[in-house]
VEXDREN-2710 file (C-alpha; in Angstrom, 1 decimal):
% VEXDREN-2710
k/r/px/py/pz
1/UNK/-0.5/-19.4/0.2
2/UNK/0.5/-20.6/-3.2
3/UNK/0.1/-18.7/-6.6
4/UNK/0.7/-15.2/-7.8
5/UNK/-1.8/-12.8/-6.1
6/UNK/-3.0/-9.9/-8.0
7/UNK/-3.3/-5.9/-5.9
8/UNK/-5.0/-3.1/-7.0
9/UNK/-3.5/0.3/-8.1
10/UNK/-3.4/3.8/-6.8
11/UNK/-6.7/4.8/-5.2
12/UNK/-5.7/8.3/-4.8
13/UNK/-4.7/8.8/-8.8
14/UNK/-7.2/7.0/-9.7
15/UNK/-9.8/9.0/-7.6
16/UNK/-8.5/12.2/-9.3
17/UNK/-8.2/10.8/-12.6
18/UNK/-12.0/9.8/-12.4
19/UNK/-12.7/13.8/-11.6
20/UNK/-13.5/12.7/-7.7
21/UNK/-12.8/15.7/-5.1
22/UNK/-8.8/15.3/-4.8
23/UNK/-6.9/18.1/-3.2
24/UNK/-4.6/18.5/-0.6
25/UNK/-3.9/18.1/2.2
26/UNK/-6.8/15.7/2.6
27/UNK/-5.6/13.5/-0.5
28/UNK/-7.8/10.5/-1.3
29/UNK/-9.4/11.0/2.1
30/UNK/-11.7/14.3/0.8
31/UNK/-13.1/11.4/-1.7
32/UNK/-14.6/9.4/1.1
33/UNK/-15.4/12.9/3.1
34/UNK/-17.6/14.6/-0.1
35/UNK/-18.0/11.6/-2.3
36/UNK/-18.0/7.9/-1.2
37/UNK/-19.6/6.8/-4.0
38/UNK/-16.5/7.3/-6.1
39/UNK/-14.4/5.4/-4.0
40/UNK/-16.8/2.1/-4.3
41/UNK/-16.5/2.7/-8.3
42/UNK/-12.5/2.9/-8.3
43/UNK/-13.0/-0.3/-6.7
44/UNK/-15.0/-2.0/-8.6
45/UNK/-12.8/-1.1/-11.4
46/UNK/-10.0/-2.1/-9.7
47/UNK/-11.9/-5.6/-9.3
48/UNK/-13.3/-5.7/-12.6
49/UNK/-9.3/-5.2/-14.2
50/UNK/-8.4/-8.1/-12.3
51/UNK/-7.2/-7.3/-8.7
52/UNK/-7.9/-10.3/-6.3
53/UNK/-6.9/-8.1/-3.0
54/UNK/-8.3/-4.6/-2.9
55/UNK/-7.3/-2.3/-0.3
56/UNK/-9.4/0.1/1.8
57/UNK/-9.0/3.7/1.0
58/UNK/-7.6/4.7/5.0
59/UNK/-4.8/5.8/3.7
60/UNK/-5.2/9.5/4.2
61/UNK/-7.1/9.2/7.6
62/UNK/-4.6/10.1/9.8
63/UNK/-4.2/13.9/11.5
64/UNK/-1.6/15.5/9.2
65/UNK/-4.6/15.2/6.2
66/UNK/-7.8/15.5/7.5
67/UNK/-6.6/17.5/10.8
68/UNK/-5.8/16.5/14.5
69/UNK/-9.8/17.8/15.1
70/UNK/-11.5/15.9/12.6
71/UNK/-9.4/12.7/13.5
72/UNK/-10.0/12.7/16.7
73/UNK/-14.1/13.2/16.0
74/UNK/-14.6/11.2/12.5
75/UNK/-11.4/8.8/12.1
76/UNK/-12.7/5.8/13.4
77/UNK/-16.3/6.7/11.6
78/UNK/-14.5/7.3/8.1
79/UNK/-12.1/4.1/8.7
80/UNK/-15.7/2.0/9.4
81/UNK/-16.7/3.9/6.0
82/UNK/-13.8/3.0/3.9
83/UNK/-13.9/-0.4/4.9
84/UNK/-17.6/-1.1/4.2
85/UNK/-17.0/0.3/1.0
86/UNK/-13.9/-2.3/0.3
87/UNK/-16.3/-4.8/2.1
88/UNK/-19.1/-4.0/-0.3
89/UNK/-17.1/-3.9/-3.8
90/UNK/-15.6/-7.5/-2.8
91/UNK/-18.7/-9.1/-1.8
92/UNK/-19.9/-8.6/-5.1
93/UNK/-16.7/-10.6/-6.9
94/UNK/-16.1/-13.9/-5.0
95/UNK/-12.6/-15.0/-3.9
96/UNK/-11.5/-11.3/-3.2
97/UNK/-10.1/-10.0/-0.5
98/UNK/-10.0/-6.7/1.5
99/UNK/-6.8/-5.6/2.8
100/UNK/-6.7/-3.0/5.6
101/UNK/-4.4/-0.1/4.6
102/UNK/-2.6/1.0/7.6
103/UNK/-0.5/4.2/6.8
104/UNK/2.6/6.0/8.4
105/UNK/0.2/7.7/11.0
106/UNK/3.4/11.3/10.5
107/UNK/3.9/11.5/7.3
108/UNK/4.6/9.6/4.3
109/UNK/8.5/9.1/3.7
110/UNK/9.2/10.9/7.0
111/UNK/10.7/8.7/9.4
112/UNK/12.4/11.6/11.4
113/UNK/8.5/12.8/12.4
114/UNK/7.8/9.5/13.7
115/UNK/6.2/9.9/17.4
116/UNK/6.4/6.2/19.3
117/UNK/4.5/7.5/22.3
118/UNK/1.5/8.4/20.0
119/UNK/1.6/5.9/17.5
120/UNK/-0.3/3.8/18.3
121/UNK/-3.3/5.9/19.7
122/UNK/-3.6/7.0/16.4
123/UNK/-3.2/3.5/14.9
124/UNK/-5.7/2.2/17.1
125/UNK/-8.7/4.1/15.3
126/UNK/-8.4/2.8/12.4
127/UNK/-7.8/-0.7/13.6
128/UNK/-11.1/-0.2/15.8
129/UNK/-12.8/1.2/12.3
130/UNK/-11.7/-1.0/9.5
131/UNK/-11.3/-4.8/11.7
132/UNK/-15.2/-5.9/10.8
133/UNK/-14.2/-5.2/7.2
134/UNK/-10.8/-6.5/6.3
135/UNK/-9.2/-9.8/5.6
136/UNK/-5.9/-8.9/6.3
137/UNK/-4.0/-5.7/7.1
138/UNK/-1.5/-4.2/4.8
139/UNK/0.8/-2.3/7.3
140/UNK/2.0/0.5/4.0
141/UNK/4.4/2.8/2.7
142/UNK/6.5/2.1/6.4
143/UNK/9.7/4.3/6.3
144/UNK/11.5/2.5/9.2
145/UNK/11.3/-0.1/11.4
146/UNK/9.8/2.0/14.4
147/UNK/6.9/2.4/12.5
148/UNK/6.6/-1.2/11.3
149/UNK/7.1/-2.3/14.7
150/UNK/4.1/-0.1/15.9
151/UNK/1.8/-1.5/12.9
152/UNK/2.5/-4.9/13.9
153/UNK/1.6/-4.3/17.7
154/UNK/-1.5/-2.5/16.5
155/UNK/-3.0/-4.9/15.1
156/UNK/-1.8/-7.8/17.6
157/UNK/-4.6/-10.1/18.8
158/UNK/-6.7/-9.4/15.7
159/UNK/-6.1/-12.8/14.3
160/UNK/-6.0/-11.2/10.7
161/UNK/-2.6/-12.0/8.9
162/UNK/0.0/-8.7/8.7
163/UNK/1.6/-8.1/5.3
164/UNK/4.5/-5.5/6.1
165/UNK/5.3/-3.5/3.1
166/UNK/8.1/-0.7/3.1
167/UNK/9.3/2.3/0.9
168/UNK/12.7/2.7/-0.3
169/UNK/15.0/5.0/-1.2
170/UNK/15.2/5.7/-4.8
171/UNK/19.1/6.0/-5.0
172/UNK/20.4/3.2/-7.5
173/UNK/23.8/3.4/-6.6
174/UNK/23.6/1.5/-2.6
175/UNK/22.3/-1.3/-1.1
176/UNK/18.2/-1.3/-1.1
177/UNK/17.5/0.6/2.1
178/UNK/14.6/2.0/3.5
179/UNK/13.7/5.6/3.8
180/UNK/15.0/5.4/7.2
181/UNK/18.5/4.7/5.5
182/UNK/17.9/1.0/7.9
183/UNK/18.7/-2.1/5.5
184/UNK/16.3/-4.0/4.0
185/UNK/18.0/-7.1/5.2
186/UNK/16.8/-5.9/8.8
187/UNK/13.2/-5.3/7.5
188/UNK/13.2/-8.8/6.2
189/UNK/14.4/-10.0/9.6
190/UNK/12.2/-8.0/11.4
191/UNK/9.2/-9.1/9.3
192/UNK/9.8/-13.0/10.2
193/UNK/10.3/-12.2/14.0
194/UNK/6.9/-10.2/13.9
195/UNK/5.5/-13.2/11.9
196/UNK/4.5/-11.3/8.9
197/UNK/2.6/-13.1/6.4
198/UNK/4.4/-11.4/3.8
199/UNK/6.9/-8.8/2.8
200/UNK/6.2/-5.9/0.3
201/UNK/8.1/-3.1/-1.5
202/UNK/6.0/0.0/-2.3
203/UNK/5.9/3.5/-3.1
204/UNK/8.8/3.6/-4.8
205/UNK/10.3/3.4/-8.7
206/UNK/10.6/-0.1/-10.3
207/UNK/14.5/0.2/-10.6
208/UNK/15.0/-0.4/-6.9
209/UNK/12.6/-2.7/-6.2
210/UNK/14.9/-5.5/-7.9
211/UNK/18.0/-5.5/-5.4
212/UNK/15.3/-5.2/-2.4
213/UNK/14.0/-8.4/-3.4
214/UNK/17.1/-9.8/-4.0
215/UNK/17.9/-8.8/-0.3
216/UNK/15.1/-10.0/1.2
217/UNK/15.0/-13.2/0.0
218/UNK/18.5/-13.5/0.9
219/UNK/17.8/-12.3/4.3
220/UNK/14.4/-14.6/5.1
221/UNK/14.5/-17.2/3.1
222/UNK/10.5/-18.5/2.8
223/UNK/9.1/-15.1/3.3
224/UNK/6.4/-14.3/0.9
225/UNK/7.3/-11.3/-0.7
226/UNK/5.6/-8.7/-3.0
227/UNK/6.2/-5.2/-4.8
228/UNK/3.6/-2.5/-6.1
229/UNK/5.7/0.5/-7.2
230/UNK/4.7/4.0/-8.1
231/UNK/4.6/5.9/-11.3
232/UNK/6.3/9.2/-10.1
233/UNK/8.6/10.9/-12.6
234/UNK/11.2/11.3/-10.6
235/UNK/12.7/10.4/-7.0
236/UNK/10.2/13.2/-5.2
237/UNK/7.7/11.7/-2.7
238/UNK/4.1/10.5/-3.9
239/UNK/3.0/13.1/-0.8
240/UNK/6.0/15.0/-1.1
241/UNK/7.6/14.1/2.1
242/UNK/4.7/14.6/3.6
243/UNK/2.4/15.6/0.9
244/UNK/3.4/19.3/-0.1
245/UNK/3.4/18.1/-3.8
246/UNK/1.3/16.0/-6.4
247/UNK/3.6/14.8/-7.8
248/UNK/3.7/13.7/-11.9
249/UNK/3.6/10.5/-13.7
250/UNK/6.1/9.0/-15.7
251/UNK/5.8/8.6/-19.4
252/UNK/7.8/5.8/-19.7
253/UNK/5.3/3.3/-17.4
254/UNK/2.4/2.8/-19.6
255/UNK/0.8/-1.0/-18.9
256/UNK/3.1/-3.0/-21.1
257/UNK/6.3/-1.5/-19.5
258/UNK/4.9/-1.6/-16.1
259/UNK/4.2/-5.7/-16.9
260/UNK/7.9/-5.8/-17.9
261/UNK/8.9/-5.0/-14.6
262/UNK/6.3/-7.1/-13.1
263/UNK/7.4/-10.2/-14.6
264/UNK/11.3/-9.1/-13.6
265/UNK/9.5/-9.0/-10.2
266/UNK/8.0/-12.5/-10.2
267/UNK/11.2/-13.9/-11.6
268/UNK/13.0/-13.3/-8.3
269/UNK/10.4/-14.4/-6.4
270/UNK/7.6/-11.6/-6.1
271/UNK/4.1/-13.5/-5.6
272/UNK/2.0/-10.4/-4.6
273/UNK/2.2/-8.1/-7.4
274/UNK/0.2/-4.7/-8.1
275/UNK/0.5/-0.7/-8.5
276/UNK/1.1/2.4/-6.2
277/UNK/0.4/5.8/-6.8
278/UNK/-0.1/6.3/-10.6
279/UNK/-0.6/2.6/-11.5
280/UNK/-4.2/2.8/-12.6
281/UNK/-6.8/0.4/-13.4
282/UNK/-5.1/-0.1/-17.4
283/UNK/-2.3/-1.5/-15.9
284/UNK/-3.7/-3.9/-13.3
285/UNK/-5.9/-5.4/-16.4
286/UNK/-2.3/-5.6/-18.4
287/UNK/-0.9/-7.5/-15.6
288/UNK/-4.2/-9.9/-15.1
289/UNK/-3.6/-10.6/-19.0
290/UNK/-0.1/-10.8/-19.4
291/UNK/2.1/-11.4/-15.3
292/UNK/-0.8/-13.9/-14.2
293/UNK/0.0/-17.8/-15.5
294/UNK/-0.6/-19.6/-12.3
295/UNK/-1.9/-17.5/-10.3
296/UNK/-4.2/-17.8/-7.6
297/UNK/-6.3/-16.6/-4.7
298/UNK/-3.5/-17.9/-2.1
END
């Protein structure tokens, strides 16, 4: 792959930005429950701002947001859903791509809930549901090692590319580690022996995603790396550590500020580039305009 690739945003803000149903605990998953139509237009907005890669909104499928019952009798049915809709939007803007969105099955930001002897049961449903779909699968918002260990063997066999992409801690003042408190060093290393396509930062604020870079490119030299951050106003989870919360936006991120980071980003060596939770639609058009000189499909 060569170029700067272009992500998508938030699907979940911009689902309840767009007046979608958006509550919890189901999140961005009571959209493609009560509404799929809106997910296909966030989308196409997303595609029609610039984003080259969109990713399928599976995010929220898992038991602690739609309910151990309603997993285990529609997950791999909503999964199929959310994936048709990605497949749908893209197939009407050549060269893009669909990226399967593989969550932390326990709980965003919560590493201590992680369960490996049901991982990857629950993994397995949504690989069975999104695969006909998806170019590639975006293993997301992974808190610790464990769980992208278990992503990876998910998804083994598939003969899609894996792009690993981790949350960190928002503390300034240490090295970049995960959520986990496990260095990113060792999620770069562990993202080469896994044979990761490529190695994200997400889900967290723009001031830390600098040193992680820094550190992973240090520790895996060749590894194509990436960051979308989130918007959040402060150091709280997007889901609350586990989605108790909705969180609020920062003021200070608007699209021309969020680009500043961006290009900081590409600078040390980020060519997969886009927006978490609160990075909407204005800001992935800002980038397309302003962060993309040379970019390309990969």
């Amino acid at each position: 792959m060569t170029g700067m690739i272009l992500l998508d945003g938030g699907m979940g803000r911009e689902l309840e930005r767009s007046g979608a149903p958006f509550r919890q605990p189901e999140w961005s998953a009571l959209a493609l429950i009560e509404a799929p139509e809106a997910v296909a237009r966030v989308h196409d907005g997303f595609i029609r701002a610039g984003a080259q890669v969109i990713t399928t909104n599976s995010y929220a499928l898992v038991p602690f947001h739609i309910g151990e019952a309603r997993f285990a009798a529609e997950g791999e049915r909503l999964a199929d859903l959310a994936g048709q809709l990605a497949r749908q939007a893209a197939a009407e803007a050549p060269g893009v791509r669909v990226a399967g969105s593989l969550p932390p099955v326990f709980g965003s930001y919560r590493p201590d809930l992680f369960e490996p002897e049901r991982a990857q049961a629950l993994l397995s449903v949504l690989v069975r549901g999104l695969a006909p779909h998806v170019d590639l699968w975006l293993a997301e918002t992974q808190s610790s090692l464990a769980e992208a260990e278990a992503a990876a063997l998910a998804v083994q066999g598939s003969g899609k590319p894996l792009w690993l992409s981790f949350t960190l801690r928002d503390e300034l003042d240490s090295a970049p580690l995960l959520r986990s408190g496990e260095a990113v060093t060792d999620a770069a290393r562990l993202a080469l022996r896994l044979g990761a396509e490529a190695l994200l930062f997400n889900c967290s604020r723009p001031e830390v995603m600098g040193a992680a870079l820094e550190a992973a490119r240090t520790a895996a030299p060749g590894l194509r790396l990436g960051v979308y951050a989130n918007a959040f106003d402060d150091s709280q989870d997007e889901d609350g550590g586990a989605n108790e919360v909705i969180s609020t936006i920062r003021a200070d991120l608007d699209p021309p500020r969020y680009c500043g980071w961006a290009k900081g980003w590409a600078a040390q060596g980020a060519t997969i580039i886009g927006g978490c939770c609160g990075v909407g639609t204005e800001h992935i058009h800002h980038l397309a305009d302003h962060l993309a000189d040379g970019r390309g499909n990969g």
